[in-house]
PQR file of N, CA, C, O and H, with PARSE charges and radii, in Angstrom:
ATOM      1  N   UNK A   1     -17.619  -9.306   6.509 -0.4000 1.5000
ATOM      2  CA  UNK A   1     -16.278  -9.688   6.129 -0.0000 2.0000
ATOM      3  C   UNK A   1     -15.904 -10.971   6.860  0.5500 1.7000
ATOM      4  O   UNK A   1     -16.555 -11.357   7.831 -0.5500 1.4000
ATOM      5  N   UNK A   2     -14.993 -11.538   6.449 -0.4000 1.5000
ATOM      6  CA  UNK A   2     -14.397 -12.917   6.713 -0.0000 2.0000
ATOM      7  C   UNK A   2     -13.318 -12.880   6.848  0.5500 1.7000
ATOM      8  O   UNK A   2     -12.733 -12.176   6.026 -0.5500 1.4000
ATOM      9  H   UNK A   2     -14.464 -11.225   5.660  0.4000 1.0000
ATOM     10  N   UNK A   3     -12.487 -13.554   7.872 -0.4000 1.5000
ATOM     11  CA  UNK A   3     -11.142 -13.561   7.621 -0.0000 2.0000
ATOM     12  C   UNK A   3     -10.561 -14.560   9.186  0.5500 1.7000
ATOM     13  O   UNK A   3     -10.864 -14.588  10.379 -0.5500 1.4000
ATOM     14  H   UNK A   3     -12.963 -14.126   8.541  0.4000 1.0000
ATOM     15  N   UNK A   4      -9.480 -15.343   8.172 -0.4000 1.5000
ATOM     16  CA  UNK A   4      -8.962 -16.345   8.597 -0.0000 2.0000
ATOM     17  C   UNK A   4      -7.592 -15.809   9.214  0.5500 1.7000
ATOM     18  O   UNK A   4      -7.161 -14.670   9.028 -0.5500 1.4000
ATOM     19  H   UNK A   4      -9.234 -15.320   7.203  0.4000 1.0000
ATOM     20  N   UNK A   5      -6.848 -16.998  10.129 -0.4000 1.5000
ATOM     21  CA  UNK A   5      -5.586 -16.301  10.736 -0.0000 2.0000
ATOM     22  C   UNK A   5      -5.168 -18.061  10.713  0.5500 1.7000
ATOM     23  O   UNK A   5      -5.726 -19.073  11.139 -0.5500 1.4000
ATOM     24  H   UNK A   5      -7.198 -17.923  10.279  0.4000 1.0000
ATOM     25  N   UNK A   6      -4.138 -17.834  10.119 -0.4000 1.5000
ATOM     26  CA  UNK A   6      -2.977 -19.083  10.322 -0.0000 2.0000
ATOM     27  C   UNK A   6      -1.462 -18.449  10.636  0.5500 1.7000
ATOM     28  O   UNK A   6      -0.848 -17.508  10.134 -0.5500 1.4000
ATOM     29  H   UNK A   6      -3.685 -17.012   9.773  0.4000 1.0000
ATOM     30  N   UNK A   7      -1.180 -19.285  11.572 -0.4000 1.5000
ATOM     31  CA  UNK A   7      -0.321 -19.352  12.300 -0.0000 2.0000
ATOM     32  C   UNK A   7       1.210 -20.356  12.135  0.5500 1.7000
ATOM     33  O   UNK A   7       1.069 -21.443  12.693 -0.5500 1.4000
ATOM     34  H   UNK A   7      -1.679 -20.050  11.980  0.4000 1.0000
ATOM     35  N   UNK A   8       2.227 -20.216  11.654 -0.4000 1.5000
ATOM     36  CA  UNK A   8       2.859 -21.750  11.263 -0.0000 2.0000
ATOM     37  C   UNK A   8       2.223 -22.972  10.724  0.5500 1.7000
ATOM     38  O   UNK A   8       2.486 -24.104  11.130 -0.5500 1.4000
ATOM     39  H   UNK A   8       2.341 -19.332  11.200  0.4000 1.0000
ATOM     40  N   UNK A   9       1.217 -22.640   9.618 -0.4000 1.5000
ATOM     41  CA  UNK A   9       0.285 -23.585   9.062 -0.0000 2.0000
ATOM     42  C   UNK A   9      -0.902 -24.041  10.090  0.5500 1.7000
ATOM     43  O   UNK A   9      -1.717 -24.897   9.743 -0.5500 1.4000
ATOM     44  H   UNK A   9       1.004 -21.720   9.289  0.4000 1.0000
ATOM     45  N   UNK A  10      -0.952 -23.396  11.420 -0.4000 1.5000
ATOM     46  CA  UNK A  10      -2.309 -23.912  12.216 -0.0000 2.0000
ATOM     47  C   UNK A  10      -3.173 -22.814  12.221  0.5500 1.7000
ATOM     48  O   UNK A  10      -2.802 -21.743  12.701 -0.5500 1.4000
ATOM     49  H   UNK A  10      -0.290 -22.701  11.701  0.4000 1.0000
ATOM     50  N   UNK A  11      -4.405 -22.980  11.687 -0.4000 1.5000
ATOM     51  CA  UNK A  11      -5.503 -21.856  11.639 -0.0000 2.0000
ATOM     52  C   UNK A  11      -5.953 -22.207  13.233  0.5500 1.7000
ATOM     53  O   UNK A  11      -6.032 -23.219  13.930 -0.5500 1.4000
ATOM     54  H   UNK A  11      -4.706 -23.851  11.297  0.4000 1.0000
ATOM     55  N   UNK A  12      -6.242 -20.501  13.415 -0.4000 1.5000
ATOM     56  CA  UNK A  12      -6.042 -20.131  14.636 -0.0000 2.0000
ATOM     57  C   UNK A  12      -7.484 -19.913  15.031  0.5500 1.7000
ATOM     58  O   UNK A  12      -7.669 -18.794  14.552 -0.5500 1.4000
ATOM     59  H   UNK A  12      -6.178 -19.679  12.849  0.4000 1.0000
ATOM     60  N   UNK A  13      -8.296 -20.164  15.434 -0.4000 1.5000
ATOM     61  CA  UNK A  13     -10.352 -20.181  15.457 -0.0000 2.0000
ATOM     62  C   UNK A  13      -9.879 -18.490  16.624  0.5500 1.7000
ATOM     63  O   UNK A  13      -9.179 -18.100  17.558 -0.5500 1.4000
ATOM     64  H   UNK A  13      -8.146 -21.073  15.822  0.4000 1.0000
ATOM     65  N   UNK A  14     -10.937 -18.063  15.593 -0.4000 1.5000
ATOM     66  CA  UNK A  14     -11.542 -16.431  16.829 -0.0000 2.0000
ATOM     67  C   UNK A  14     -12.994 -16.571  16.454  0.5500 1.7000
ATOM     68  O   UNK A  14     -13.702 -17.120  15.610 -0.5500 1.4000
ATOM     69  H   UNK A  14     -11.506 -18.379  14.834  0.4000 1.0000
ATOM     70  N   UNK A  15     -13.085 -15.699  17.642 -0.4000 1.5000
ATOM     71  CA  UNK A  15     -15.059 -15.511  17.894 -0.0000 2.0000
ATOM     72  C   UNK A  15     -15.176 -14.170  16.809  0.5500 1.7000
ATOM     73  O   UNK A  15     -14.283 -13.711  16.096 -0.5500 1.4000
ATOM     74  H   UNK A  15     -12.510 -15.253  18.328  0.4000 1.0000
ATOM     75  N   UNK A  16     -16.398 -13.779  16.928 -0.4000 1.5000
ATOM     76  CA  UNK A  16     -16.749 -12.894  15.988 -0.0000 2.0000
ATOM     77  C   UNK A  16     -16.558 -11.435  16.007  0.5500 1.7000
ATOM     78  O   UNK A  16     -16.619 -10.671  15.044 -0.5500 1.4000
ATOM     79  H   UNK A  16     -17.123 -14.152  17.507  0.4000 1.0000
ATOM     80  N   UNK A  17     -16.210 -11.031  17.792 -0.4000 1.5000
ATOM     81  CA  UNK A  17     -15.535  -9.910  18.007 -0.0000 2.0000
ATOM     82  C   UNK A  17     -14.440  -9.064  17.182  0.5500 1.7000
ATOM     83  O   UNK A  17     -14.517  -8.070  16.460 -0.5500 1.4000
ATOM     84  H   UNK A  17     -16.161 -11.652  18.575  0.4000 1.0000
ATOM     85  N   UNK A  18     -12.729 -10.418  17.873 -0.4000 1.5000
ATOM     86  CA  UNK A  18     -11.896 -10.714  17.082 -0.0000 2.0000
ATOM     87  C   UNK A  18     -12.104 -10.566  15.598  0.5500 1.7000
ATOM     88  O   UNK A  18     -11.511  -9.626  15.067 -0.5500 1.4000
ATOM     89  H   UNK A  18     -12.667 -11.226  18.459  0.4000 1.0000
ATOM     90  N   UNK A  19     -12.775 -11.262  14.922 -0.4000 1.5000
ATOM     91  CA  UNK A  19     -13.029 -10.721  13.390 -0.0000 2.0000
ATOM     92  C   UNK A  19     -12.985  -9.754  13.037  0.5500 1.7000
ATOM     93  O   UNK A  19     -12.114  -9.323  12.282 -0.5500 1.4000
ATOM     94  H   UNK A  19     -13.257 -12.025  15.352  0.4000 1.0000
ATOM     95  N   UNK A  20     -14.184  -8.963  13.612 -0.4000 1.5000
ATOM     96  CA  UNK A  20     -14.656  -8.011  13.635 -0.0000 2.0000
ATOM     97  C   UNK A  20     -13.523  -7.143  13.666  0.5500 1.7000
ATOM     98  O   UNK A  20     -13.056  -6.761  12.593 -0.5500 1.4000
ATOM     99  H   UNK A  20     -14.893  -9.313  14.226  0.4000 1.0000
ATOM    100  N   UNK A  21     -13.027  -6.786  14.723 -0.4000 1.5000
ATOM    101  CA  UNK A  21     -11.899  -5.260  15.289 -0.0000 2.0000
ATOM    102  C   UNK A  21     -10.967  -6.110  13.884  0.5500 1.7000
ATOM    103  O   UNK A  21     -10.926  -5.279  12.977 -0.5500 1.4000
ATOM    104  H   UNK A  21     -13.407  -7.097  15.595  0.4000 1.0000
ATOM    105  N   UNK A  22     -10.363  -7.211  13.505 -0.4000 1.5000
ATOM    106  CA  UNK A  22      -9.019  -7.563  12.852 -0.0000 2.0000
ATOM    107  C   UNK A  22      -9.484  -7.206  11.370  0.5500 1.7000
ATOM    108  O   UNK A  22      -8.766  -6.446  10.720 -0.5500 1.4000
ATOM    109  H   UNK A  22     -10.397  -7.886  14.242  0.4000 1.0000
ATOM    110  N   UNK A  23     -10.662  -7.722  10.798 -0.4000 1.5000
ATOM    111  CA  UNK A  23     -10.579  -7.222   9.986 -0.0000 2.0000
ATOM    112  C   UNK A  23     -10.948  -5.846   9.274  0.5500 1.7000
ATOM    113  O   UNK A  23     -10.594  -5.718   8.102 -0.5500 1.4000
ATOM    114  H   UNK A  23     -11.245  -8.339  11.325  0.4000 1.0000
ATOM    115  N   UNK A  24     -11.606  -4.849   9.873 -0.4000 1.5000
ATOM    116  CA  UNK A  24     -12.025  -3.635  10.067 -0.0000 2.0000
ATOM    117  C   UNK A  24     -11.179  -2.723  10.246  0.5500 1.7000
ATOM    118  O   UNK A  24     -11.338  -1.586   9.802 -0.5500 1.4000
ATOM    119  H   UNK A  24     -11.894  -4.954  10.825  0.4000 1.0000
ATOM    120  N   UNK A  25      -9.765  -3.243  11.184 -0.4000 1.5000
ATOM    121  CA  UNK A  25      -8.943  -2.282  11.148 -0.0000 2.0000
ATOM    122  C   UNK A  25      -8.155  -2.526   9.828  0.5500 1.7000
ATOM    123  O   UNK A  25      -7.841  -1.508   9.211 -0.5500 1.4000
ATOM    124  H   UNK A  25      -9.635  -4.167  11.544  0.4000 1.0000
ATOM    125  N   UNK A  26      -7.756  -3.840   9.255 -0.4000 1.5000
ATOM    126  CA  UNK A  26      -6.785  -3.616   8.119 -0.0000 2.0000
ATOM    127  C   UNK A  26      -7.716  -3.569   6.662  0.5500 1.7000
ATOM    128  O   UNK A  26      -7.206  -3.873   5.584 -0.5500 1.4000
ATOM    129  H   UNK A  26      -8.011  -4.667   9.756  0.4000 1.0000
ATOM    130  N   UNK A  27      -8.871  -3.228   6.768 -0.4000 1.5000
ATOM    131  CA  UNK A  27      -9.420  -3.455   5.573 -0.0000 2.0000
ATOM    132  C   UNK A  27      -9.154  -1.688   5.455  0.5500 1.7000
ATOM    133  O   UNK A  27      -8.727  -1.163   4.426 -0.5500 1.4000
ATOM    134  H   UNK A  27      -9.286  -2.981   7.644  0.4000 1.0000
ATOM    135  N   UNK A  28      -9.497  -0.931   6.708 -0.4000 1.5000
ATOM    136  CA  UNK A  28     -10.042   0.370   6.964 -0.0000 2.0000
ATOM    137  C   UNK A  28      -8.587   0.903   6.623  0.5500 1.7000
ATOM    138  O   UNK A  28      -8.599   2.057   6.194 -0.5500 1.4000
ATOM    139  H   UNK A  28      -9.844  -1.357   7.544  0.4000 1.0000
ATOM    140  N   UNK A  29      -7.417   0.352   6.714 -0.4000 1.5000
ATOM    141  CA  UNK A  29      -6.469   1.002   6.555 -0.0000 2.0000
ATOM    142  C   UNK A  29      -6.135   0.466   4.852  0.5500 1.7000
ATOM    143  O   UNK A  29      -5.343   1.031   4.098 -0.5500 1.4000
ATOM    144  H   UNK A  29      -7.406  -0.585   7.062  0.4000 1.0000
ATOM    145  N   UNK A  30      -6.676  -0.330   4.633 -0.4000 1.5000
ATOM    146  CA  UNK A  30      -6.192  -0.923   2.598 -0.0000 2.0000
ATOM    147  C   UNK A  30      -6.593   0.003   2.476  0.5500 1.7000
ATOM    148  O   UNK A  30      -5.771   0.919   2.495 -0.5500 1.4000
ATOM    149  H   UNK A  30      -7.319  -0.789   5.245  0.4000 1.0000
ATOM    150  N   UNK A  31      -8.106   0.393   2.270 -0.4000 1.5000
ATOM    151  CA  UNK A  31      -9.083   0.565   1.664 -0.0000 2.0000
ATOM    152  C   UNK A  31      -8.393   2.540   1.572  0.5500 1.7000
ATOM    153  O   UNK A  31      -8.985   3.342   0.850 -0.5500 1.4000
ATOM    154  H   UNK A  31      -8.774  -0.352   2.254  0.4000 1.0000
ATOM    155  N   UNK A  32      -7.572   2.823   2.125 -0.4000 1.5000
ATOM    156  CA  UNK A  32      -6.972   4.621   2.024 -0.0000 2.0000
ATOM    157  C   UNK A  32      -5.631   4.637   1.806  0.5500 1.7000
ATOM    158  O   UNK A  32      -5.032   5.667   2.117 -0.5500 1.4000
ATOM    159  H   UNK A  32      -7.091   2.171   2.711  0.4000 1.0000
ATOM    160  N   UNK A  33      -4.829   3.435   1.193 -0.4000 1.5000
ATOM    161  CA  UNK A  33      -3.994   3.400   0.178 -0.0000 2.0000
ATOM    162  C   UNK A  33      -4.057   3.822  -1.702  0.5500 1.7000
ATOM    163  O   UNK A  33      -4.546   3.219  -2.657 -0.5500 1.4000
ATOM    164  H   UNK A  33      -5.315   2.599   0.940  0.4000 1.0000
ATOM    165  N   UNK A  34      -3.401   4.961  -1.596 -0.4000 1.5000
ATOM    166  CA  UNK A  34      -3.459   4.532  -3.380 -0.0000 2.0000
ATOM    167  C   UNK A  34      -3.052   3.861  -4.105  0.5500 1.7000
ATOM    168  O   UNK A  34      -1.828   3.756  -4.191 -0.5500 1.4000
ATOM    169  H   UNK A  34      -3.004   5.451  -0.820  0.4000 1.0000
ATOM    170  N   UNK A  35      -3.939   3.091  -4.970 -0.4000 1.5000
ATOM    171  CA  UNK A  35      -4.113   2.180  -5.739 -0.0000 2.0000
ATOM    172  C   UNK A  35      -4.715   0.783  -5.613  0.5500 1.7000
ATOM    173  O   UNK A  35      -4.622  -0.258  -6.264 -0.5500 1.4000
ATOM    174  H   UNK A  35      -4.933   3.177  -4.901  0.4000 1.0000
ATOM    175  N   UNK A  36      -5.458   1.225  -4.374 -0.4000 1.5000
ATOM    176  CA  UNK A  36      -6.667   0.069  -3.938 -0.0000 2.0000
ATOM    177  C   UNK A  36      -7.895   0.582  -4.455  0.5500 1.7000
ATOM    178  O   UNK A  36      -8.328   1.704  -4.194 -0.5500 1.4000
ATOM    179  H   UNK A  36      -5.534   2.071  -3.846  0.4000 1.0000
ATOM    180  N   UNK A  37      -8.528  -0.380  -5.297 -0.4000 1.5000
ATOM    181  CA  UNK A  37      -9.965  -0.032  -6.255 -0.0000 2.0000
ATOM    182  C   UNK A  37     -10.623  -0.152  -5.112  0.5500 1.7000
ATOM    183  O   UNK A  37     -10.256  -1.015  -4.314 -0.5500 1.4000
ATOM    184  H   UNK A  37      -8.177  -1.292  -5.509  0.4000 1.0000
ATOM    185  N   UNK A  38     -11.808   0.759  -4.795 -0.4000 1.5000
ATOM    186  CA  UNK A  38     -13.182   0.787  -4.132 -0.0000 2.0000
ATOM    187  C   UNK A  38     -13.725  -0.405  -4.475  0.5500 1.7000
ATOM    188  O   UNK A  38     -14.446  -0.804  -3.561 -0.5500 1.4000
ATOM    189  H   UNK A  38     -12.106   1.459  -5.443  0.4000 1.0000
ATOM    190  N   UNK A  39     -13.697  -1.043  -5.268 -0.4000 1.5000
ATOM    191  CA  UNK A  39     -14.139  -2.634  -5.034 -0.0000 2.0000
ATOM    192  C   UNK A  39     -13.684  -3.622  -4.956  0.5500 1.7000
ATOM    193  O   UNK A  39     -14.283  -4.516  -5.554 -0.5500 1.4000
ATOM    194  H   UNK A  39     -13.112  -0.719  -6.011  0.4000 1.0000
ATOM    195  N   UNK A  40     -12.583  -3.949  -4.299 -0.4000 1.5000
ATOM    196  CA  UNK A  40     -11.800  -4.911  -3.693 -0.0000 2.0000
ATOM    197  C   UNK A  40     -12.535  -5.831  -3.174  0.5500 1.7000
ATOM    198  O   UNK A  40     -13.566  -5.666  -2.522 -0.5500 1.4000
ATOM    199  H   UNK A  40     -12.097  -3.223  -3.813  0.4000 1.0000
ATOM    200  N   UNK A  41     -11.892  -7.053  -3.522 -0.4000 1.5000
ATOM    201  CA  UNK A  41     -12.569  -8.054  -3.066 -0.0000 2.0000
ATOM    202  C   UNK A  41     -12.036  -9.174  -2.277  0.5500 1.7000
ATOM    203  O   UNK A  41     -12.790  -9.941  -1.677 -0.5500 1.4000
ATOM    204  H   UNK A  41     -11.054  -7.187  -4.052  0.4000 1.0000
ATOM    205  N   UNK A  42     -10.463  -9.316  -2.257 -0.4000 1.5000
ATOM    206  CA  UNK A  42      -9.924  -9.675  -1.221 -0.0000 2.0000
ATOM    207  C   UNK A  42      -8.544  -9.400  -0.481  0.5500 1.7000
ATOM    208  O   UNK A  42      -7.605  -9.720  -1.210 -0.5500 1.4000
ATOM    209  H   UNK A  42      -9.851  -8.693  -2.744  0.4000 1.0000
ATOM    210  N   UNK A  43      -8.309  -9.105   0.247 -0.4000 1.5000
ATOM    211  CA  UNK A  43      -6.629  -8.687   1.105 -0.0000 2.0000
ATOM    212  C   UNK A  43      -5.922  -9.871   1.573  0.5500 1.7000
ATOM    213  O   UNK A  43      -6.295 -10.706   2.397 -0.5500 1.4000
ATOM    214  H   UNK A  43      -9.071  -8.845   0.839  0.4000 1.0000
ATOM    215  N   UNK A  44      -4.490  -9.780   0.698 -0.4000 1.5000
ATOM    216  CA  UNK A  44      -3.935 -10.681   1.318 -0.0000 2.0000
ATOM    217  C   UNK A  44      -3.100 -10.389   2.236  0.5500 1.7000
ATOM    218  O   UNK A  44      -3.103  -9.168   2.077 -0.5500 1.4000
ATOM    219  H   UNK A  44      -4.187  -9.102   0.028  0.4000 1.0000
ATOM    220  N   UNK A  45      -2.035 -10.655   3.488 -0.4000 1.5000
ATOM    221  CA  UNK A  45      -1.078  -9.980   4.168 -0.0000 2.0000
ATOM    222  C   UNK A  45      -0.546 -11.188   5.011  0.5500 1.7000
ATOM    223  O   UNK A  45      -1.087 -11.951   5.813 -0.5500 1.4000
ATOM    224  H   UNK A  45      -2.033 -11.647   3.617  0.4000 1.0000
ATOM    225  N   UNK A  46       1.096 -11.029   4.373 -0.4000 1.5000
ATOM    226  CA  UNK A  46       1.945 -12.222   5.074 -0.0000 2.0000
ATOM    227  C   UNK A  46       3.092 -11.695   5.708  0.5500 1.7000
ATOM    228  O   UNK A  46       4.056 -11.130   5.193 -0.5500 1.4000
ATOM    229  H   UNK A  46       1.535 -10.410   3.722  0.4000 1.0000
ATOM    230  N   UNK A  47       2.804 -12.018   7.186 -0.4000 1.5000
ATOM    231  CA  UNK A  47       4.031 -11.800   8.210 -0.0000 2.0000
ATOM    232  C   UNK A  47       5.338 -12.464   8.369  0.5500 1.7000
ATOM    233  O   UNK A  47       5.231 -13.550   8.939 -0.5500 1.4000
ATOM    234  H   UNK A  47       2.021 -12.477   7.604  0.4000 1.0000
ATOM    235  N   UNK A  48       6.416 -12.173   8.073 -0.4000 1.5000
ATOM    236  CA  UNK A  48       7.472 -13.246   8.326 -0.0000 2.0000
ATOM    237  C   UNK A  48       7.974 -12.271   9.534  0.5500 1.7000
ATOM    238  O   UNK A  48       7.943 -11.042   9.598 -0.5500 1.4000
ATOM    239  H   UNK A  48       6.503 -11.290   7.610  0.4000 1.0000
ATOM    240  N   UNK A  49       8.519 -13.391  10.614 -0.4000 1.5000
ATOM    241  CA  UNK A  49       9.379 -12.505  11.857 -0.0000 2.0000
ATOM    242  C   UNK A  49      10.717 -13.339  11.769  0.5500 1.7000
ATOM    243  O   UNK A  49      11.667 -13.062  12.502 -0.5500 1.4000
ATOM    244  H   UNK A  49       8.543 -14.389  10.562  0.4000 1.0000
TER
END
């Protein structure tokens, strides 16, 4: 998996750890929503604070 992090329009560089745990936990949590197809192919998710 792949996954990018921008920040106020500045993409934010992580090592492969980071990837790893960030996207694993929110894929792991899409992926046991209903009405997410078993073959999904990409997640989008936008934070406003």
């Amino acid at each position: 998996m792949e996954i990018e992090l921008t920040v106020d329009g500045k993409e934010i560089a992580m090592n492969d750890f980071v990837q790893s745990i960030l996207s694993g936990t929110i894929a792991g949590a899409v992926e046991h929503l209903h009405g997410v197809d078993d073959e999904w192919q990409q997640i989008s998710i936008r934070i406003n604070k």
